[in-house]
C-alpha positions as CSV (number, residue, x, y, z in Angstrom):
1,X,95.3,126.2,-27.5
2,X,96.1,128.2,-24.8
3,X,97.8,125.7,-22.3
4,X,99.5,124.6,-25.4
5,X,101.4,127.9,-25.9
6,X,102.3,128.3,-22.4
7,X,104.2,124.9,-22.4
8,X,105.8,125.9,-25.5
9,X,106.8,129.7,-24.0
10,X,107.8,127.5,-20.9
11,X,109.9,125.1,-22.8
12,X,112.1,127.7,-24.7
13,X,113.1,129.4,-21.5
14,X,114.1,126.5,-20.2
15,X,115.9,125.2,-23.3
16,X,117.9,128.8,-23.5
17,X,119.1,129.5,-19.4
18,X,121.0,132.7,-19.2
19,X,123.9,133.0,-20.1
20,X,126.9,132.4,-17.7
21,X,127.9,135.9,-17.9
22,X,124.9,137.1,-17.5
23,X,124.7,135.2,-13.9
24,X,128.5,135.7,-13.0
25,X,131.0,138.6,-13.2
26,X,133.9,136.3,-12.1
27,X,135.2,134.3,-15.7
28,X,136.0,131.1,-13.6
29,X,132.5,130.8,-12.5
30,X,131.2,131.3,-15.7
31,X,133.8,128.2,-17.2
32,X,132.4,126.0,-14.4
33,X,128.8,127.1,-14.9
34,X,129.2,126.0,-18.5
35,X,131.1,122.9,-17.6
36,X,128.1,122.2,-15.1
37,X,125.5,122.1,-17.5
38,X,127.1,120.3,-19.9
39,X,127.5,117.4,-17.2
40,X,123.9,118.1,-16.2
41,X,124.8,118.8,-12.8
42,X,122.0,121.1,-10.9
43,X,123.7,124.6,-9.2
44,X,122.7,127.6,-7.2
45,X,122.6,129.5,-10.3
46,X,120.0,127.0,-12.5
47,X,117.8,127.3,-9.1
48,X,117.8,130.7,-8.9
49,X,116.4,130.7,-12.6
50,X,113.5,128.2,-11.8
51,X,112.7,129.3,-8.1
52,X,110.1,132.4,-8.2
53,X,109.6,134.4,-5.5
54,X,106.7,134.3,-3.7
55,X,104.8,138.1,-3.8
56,X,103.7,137.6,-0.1
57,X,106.9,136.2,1.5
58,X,109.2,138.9,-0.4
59,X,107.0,141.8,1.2
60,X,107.5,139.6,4.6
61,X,103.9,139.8,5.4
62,X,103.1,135.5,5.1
63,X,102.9,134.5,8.9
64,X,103.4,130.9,10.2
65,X,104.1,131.3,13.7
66,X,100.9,129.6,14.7
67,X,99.1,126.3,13.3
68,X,96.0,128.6,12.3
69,X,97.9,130.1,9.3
70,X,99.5,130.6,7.4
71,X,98.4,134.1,7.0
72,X,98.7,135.8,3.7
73,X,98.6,139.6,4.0
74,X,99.6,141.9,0.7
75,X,101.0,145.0,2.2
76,X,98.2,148.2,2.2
77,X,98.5,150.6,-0.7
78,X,100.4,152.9,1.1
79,X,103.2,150.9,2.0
80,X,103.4,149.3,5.3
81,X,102.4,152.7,7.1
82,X,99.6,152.2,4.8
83,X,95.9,151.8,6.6
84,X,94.4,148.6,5.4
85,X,91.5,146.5,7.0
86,X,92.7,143.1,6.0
87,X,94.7,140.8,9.0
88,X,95.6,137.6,10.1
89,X,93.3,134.9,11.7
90,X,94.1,136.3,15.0
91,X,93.9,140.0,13.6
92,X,97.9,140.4,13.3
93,X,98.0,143.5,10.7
94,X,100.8,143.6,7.9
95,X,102.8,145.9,10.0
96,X,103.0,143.3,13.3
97,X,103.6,140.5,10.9
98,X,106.7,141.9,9.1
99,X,108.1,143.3,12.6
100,X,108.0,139.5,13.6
101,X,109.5,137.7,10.7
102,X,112.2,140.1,10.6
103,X,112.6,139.7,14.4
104,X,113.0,135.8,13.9
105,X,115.3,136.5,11.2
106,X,117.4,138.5,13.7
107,X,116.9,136.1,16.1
108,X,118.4,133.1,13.7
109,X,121.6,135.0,12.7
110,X,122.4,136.3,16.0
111,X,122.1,132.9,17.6
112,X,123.9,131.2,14.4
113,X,127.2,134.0,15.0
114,X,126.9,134.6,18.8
115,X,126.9,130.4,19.4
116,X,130.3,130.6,17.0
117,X,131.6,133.0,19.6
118,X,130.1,130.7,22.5
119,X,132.2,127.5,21.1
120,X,135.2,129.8,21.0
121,X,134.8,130.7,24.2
122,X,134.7,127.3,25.6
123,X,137.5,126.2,23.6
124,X,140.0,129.1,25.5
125,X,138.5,128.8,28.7
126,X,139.7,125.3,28.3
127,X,143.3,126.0,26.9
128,X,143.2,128.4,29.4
129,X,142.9,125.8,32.2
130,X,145.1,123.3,30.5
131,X,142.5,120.8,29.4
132,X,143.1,120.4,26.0
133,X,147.0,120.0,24.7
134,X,145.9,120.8,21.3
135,X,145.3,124.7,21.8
136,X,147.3,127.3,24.1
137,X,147.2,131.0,24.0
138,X,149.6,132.3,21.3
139,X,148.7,136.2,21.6
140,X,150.0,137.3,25.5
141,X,149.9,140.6,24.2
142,X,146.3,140.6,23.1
143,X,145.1,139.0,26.1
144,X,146.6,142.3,28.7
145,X,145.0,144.7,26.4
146,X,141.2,143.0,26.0
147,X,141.3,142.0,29.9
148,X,140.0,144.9,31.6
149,X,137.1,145.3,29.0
150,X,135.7,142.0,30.6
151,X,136.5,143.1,34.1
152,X,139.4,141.4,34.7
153,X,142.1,143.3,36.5
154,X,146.1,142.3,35.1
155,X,148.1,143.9,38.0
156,X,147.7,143.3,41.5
157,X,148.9,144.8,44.7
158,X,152.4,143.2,46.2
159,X,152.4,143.0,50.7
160,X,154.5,146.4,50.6
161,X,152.0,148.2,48.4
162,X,153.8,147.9,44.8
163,X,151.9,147.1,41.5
164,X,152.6,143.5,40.5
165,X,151.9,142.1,37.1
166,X,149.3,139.0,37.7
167,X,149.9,135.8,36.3
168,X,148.6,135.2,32.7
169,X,147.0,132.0,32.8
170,X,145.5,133.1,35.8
171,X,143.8,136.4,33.4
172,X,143.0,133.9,30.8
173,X,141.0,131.6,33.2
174,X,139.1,134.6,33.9
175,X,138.9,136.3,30.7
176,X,137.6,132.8,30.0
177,X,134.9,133.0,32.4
178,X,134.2,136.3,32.6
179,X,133.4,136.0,28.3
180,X,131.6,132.7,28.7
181,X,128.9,134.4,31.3
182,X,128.1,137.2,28.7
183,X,125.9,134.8,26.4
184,X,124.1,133.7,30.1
185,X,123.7,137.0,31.3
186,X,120.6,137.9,32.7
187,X,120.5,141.7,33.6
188,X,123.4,144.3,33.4
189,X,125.0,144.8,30.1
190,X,127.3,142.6,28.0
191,X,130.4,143.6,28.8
192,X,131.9,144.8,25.0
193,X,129.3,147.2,23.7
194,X,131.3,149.9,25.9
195,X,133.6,149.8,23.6
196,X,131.4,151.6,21.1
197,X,131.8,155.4,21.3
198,X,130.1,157.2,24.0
199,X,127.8,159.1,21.8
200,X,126.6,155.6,20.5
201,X,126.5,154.0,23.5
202,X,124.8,156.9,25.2
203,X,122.0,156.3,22.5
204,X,121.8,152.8,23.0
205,X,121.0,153.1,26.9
206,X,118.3,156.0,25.6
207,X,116.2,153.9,23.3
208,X,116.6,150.6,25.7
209,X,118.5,148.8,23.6
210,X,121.5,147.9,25.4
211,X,121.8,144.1,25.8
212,X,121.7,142.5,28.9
213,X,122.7,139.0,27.8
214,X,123.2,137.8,24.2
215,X,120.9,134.6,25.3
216,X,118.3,136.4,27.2
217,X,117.7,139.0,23.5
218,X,117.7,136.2,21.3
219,X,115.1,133.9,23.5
220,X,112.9,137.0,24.0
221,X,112.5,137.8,20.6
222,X,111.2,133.9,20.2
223,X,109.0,134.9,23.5
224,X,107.4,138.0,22.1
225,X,106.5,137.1,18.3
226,X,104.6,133.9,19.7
227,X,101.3,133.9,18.9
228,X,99.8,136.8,20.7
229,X,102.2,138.8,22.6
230,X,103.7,141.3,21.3
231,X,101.6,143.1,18.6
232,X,103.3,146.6,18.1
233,X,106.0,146.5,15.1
234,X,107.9,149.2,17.1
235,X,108.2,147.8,20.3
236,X,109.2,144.3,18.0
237,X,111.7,146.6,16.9
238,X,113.7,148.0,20.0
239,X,114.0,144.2,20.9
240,X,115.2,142.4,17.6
241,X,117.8,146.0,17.5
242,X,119.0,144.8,21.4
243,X,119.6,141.4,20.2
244,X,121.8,142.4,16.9
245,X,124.0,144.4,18.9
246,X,124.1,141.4,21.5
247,X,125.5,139.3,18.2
248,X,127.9,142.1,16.6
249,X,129.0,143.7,19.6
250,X,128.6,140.9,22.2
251,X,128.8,137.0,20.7
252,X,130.8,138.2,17.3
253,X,132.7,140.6,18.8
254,X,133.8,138.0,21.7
255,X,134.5,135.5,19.1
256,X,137.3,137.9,17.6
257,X,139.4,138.9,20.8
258,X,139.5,134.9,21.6
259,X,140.6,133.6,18.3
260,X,143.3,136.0,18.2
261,X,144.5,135.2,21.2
262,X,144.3,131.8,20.5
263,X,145.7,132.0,17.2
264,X,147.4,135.1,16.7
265,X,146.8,138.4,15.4
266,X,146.3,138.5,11.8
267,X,148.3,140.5,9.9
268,X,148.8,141.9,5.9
269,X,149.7,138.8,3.7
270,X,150.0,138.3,0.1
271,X,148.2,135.2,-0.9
272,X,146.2,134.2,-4.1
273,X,142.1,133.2,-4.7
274,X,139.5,131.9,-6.6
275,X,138.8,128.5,-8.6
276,X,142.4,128.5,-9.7
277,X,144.3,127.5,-6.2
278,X,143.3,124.1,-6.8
279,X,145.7,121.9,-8.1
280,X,146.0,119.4,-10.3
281,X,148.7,117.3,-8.5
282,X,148.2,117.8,-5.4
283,X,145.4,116.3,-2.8
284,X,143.3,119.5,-2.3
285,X,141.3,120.0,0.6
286,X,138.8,122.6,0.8
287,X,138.0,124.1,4.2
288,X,134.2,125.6,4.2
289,X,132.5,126.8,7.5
290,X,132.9,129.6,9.9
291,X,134.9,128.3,13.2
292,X,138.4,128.4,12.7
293,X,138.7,126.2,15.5
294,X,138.8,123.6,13.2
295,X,140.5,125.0,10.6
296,X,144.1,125.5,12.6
297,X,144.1,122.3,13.5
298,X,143.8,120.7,9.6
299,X,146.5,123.4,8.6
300,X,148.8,121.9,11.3
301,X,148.5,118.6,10.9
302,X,148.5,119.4,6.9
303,X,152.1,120.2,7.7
304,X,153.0,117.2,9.3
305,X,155.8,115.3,6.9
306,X,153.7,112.1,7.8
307,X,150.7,113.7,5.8
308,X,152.9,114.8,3.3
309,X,154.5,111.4,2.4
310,X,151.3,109.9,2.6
311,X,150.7,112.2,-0.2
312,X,153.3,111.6,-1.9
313,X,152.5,107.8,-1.4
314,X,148.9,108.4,-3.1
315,X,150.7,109.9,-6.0
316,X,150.2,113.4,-5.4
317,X,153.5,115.9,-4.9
318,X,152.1,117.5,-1.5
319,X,148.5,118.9,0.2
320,X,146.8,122.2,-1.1
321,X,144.7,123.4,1.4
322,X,142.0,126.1,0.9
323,X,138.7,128.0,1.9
324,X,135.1,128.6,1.7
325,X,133.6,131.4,3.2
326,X,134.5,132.8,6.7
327,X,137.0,129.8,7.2
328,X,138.6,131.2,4.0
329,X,139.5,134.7,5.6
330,X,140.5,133.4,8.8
331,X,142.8,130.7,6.9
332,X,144.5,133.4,4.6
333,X,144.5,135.9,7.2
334,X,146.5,134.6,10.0
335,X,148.5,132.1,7.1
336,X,148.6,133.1,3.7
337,X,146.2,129.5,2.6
338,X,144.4,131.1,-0.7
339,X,140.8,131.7,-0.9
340,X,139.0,128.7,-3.3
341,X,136.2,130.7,-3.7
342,X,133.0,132.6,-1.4
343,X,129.5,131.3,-1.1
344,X,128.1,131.0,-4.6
345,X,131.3,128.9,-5.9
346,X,131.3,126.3,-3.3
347,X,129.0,123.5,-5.2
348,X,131.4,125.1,-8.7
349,X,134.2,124.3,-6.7
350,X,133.2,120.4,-6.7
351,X,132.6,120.8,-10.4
352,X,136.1,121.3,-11.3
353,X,136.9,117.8,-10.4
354,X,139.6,118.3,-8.5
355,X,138.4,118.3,-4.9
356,X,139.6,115.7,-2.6
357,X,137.4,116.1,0.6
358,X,135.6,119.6,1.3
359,X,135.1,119.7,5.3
360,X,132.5,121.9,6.7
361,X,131.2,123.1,10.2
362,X,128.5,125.3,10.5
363,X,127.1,128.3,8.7
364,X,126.2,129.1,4.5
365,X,126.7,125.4,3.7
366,X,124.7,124.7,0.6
367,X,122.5,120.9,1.5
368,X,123.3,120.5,-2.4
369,X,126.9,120.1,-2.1
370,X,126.4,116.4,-1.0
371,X,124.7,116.1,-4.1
372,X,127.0,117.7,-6.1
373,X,129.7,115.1,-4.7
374,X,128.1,112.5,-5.6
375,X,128.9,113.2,-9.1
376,X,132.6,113.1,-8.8
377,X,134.9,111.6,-6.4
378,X,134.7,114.7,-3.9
379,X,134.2,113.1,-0.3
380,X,131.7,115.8,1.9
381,X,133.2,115.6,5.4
382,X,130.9,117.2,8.8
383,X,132.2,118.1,11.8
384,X,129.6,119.7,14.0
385,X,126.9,117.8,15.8
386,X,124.8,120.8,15.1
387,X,125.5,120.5,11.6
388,X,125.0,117.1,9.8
389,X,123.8,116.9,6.1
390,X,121.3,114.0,5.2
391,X,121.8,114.5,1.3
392,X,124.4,112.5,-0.4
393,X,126.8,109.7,1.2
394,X,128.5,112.6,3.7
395,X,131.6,111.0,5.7
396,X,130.9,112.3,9.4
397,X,134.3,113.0,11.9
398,X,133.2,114.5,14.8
399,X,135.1,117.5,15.9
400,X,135.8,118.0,19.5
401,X,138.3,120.4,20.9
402,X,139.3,118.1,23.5
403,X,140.3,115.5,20.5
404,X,141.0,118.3,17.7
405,X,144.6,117.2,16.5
406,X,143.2,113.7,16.3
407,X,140.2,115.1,14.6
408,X,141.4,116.9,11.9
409,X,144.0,114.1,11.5
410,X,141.2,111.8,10.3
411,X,139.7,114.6,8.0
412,X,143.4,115.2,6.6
413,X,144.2,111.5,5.9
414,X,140.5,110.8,4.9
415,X,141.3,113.7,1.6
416,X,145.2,111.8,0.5
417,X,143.3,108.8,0.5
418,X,140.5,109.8,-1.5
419,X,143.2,111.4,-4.0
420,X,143.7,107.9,-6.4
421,X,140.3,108.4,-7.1
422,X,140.0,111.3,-8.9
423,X,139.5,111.2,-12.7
424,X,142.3,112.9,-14.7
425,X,140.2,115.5,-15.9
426,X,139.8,118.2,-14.2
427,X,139.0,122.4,-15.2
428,X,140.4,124.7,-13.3
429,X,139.8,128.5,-13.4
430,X,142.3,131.5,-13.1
431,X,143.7,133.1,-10.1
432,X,143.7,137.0,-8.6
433,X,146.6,138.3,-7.1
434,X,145.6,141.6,-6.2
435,X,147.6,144.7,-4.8
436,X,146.5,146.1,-1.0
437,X,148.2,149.9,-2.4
438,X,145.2,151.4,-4.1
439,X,143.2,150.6,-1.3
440,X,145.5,151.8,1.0
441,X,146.3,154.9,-0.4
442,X,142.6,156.0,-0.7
443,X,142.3,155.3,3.4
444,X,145.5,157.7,3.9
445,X,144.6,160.0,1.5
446,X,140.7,160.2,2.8
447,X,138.8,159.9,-0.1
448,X,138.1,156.1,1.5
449,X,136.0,157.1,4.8
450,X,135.3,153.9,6.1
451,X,134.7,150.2,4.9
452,X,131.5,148.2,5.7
453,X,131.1,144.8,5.8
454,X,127.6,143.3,5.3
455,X,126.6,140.0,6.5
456,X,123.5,137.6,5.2
């Protein structure tokens, strides 16, 4: 009888989910939550309902880093300062085996950022050297002032003494190369983190954890939580601290100063967001990733009049282009392209039925968007060879920056042709059009100190 009534208790959860407001603040989420389970299609939001968390792994004290494990520990009484006898096979205590799981953590998001800055880099050494025709330095200005941060000097001295401006393409070759050798660098400092203040930076030197290269942090946090090296959660600690400011003030901050001189600096624009930007007669293509290196070449060639009497051809009245995630800010940053939606409404974006080809790189893409797809006419297009999605009948185009306005010709033409076979029906949600005064009045006025952004 028992059993009995838990399957029943079991049975009417499942039969009443939560409602969509309950899950979502947004109101178009919550019309494409509804519309999602009335279709029966699976989303982040049903999985978070049916996924429980394990007690071990949410206290970060499960260890795998060895074939012995895993090793459960529940943290002591007392909280991980808490004395407790019980420890892994090889006598790792909850303390060392937190300090490493968080370290690999580190580890996989500086890599994941600091290799975005890395392809960046290689990209603008390249325009820089006139390799590739499809990318050339837009921001001159931008380039003179972040120069002598990477050691590169943008005067030189004439035969009679007098201070000569140097060439610029002979600065960018060697911001170029100068950037690249921060993410090999084996001793020293990456060049950037002076930039901090000099109290901060002061601090960092104290403690130790100033970054010599962003490689070398990252690949000796893998070194010391191996089984067996490094067993003292502070020591673990000083390290996976070098290697996050190796990502946010080395790779990351790298990754900025080249894209916008690259592509511009961004600037205030008025632009729209959410669900809503799609449209019902136009092909829309959804742009979901993190390297805007690809997504400046889909918005030029979007523009191209062939593309758009393609279009027209297919029986649409033009291209809507949007974004996912950090392709989304860097889209409606540096042009105005409206924001479909962040990382939760990227599988409700599919739902609406009105998305012709989403494109994706690397970084926060949901493996269930492929399945998602398959339920409409939505074509799921890769780009990255570091990135492929085996779910789903994925289109893959290559992306190279070599080939890019080829590239992202294929991906542009690959969405208009896909547009015929959408069904009629689509749901769209609304729109925000937002105002940048209250926020900018608060900042004047200092009641606004500073703004934080915090990254997964």
């Amino acid at each position: 009888m028992a059993t009995e009534e838990v399957k029943k208790v079991v049975v009417k959860k499942v039969k009443q989910p939560p409602r969509p407001e309950d899950l979502a603040l947004d109101v178009a989420s919550q019309q494409m939550i509804v519309r999602s389970r009335e279709m029966e299609v699976e989303t982040i939001f049903d999985r978070a309902q049916t996924m429980k968390q394990c007690s071990i792994g949410v206290q970060g004290t499960c260890c795998k880093n060895c074939a012995q494990g895993p090793c459960r520990l529940p943290l002591p009484k007392g909280g991980i300062e808490g004395e407790d006898t019980r420890k892994g096979l090889c006598g790792a205590t909850a303390q060392t085996i937190a300090a490493r799981n968080f370290a690999r953590m580190v580890a996989g998001g500086a890599a994941a950022h600091s290799d975005h800055g890395r392809a960046v880099a290689e990209t603008f050494l390249a325009a820089a050297r006139k390799e590739t025709d499809d990318y050339h330095i837009k921001d001159t200005k931008k380039l003179l002032e972040i120069a002598p941060d990477y050691g590169v000097d943008i005067t030189v001295e004439g035969e009679n003494g007098e201070i000569l401006d140097r060439d610029t393409d002979e600065i960018a070759v060697e911001v170029g190369e100068n950037a690249l050798a921060q993410w090999g660098q084996q001793s020293g400092e990456v060049c950037t983190i002076k930039r901090a203040p000099a109290a901060r930076y002061e601090l960092w030197k104290k403690l130790g954890v100033a970054p010599r290269g962003i490689d070398r942090e990252i690949v000796e946090i893998m070194h010391r939580t191996h089984i067996g090296v490094d067993q003292h959660y502070e020591n673990l600690t000083q390290q996976f601290s070098r290697a996050a400011i190796a990502d946010g003030w080395g790779g990351s901050m790298i990754a900025t100063d080249l894209q916008d001189v690259l592509f511009g600096c961004p600037y205030p624009v008025k632009s729209t967001a959410n669900l809503g930007v799609l449209r019902e007669d136009h092909v829309n293509l959804v742009i979901h990733g993190h390297e805007p290196l690809l997504s400046e070449m889909v918005v030029q060639v979007a523009e191209l009049p062939e593309m758009i009497e393609l279009a027209r051809q297919k029986g649409a009245k033009g291209i809507q282009l949007s974004g996912i995630c950090c392709t989304a800010n860097e889209l409606l940053m540096r042009h105005g392209i409206p924001l479909c939606g962040d990382f939760l409404q990227q599988e409700l974006a599919i739902i609406t039925g009105a998305v012709d080809a989403m494109v994706v790189d690397v970084q926060c893409i949901m493996e269930n968007i492929a399945n998602v797809a398959e339920c409409f006419h939505t074509k799921i297009i890769t780009t990255n060879p570091k990135a492929r999605i085996e779910s789903g009948d994925t289109i893959h185009i290559e992306f190279d920056e070599h080939t890019a306005f080829e590239d992202a010709k294929k991906i542009v033409r690959t969405a208009i042709e896909n547009f015929p076979n959408r069904e009629k029906e689509v749901h769209l949600g609304g729109t925000f059009r937002g105002s940048y005064s209250t926020l900018n009045d608060n900042i004047i006025n200092g009641r606004i100190r500073g703004i934080a952004g915090v990254v997964g």
